[in-house]
N, C-alpha and C positions, 0 to 999 in steps of 0.2 A: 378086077380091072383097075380100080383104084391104087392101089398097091403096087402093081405092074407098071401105071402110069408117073406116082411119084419118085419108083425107084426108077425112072428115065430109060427105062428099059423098053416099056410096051408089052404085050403076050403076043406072041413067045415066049420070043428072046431072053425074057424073064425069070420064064419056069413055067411050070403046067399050074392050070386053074386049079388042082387037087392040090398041089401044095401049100395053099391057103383056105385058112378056116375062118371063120367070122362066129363068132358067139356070142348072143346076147345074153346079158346077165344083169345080176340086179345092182352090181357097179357100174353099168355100162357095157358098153360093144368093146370087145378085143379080138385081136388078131392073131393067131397060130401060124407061123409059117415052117414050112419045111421044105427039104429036096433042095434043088438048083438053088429057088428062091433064097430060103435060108442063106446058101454059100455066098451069094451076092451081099445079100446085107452086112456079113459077119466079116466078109472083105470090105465094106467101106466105112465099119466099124458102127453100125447101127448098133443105139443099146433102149431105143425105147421106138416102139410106134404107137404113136396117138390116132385114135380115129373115132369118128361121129358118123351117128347115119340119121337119115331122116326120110318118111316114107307118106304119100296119100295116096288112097286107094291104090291104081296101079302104076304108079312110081317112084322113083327111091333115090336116093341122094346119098353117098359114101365118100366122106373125106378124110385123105390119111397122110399125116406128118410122120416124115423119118427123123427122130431126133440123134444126136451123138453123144 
């Protein structure tokens, strides 16, 4: 939803929630996107997304810069 939201799109309109992955790792949280999503960014020339998450007990915090 994060991703949906700063690509100014929203979900839907977006791409489907399968087309984004979240992975954490021992660099940090990254992002896999694919499908619709993908062609959206790769048109407005995205070449890096940054994102931080943050979570207690049961809630969670995801923010994501589109860099160019």
């Amino acid at each position: 939803e994060a991703l949906f939201k700063a690509m100014g799109t929203g979900w839907p309109r977006g791409g489907k929630l399968t087309d984004v992955e979240l992975h954490q790792g021992a660099g940090g949280p990254r992002i896999e996107v694919t499908g619709a999503a993908r062609v959206i960014l790769d048109g407005r020339r995205v070449s890096e997304i940054a994102v931080t998450t943050s979570w207690e007990g049961n809630l969670a915090l995801c923010l994501v810069l589109l860099l160019r």
